[in-house]
C-alpha positions as CSV (number, residue, x, y, z in Angstrom):
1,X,103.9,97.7,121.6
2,X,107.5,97.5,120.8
3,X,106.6,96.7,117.0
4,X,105.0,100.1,117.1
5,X,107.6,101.5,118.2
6,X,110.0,100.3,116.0
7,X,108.5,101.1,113.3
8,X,107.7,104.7,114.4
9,X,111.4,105.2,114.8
10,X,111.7,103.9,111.4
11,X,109.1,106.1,109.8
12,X,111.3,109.0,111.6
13,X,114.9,108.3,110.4
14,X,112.9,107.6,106.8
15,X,111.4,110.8,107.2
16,X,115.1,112.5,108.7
17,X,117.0,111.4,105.5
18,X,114.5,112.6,103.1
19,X,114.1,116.1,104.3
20,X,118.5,116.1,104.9
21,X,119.2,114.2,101.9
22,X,116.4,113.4,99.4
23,X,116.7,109.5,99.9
24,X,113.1,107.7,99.5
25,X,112.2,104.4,101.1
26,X,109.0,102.8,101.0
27,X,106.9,105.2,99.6
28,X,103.7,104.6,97.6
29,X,103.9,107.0,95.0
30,X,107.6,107.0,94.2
31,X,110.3,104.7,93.6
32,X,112.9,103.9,96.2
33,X,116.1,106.0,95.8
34,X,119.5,106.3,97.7
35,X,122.1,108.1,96.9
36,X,124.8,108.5,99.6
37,X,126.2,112.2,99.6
38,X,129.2,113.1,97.6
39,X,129.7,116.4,97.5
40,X,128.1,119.9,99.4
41,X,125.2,120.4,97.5
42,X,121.9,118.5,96.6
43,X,119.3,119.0,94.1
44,X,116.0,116.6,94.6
45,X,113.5,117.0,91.6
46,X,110.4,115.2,92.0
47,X,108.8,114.6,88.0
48,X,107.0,112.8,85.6
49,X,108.6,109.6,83.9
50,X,108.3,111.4,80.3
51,X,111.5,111.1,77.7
52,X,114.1,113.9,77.7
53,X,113.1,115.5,81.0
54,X,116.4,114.3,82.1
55,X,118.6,116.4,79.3
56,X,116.2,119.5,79.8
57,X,117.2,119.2,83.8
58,X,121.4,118.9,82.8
59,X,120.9,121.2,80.4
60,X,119.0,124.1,82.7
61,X,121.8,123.1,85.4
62,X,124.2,123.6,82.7
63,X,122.5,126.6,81.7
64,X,123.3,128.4,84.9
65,X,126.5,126.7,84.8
66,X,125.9,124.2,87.5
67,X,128.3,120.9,87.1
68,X,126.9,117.8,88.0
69,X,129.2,115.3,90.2
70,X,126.7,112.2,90.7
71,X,123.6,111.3,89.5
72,X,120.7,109.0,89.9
73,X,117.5,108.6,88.7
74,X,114.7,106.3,89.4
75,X,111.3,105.6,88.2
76,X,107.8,104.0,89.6
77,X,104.9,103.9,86.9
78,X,104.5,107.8,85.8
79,X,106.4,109.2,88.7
80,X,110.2,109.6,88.9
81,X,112.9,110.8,91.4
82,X,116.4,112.5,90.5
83,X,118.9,113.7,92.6
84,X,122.0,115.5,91.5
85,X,124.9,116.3,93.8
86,X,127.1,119.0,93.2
87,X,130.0,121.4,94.5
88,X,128.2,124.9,92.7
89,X,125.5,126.7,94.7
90,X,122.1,125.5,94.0
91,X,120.3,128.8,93.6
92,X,116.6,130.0,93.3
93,X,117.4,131.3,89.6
94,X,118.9,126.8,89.4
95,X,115.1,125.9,91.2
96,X,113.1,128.5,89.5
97,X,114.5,127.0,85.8
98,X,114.6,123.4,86.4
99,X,110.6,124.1,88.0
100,X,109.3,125.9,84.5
101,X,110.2,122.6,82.9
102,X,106.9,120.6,81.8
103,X,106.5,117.6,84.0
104,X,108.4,119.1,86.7
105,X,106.6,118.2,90.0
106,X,108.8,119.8,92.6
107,X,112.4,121.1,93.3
108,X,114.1,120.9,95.9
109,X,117.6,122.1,97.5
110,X,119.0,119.8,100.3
């Protein structure tokens, strides 16, 4: 019983930190990923591990002149994880860009 509950609380705080930060641990699908906050902002793109996806994210961020502070990316067979922290405003226009990019799975603003 208490083995079950520990790890319920663990699924939770997992769960907590994703949704507030982006952080993965222990999925199936995805590679682990940390990335302690640096600055206000958060963007968490879920993709495909394809070349050059990458530069077409910085550069769409760039595009709607969106700096990048910190950076990490990590991948797990096809499926990859980025998060990049920033002090600009992550937008819908930022989302609605870095989403029409081919092998974009999903974009989120934490």
């Amino acid at each position: 019983e208490e083995a079950e509950n520990n790890c319920a609380v663990m699924a939770a705080r997992q769960l907590d930190d994703y949704l507030k930060n982006g952080n993965i641990r222990n999925s199936v699908n995805y590679p682990e990923i940390v990335l302690p906050r640096t600055e206000s902002n958060r963007l968490v793109v879920l993709h495909e591990n394809i070349p050059n996806i990458i530069t077409q994210i910085s550069g769409a961020l760039a595009s709607d002149n969106v700096n990048i502070e910190s950076l990490l990316s990590q991948a797990k067979g096809n499926n990859a994880v980025s998060i990049f922290d920033t002090n600009d405003a992550i937008t819908e226009s930022v989302i609605s860009d870095i989403s029409a990019i081919p092998g974009i799975v999903r974009v989120m603003a934490k």
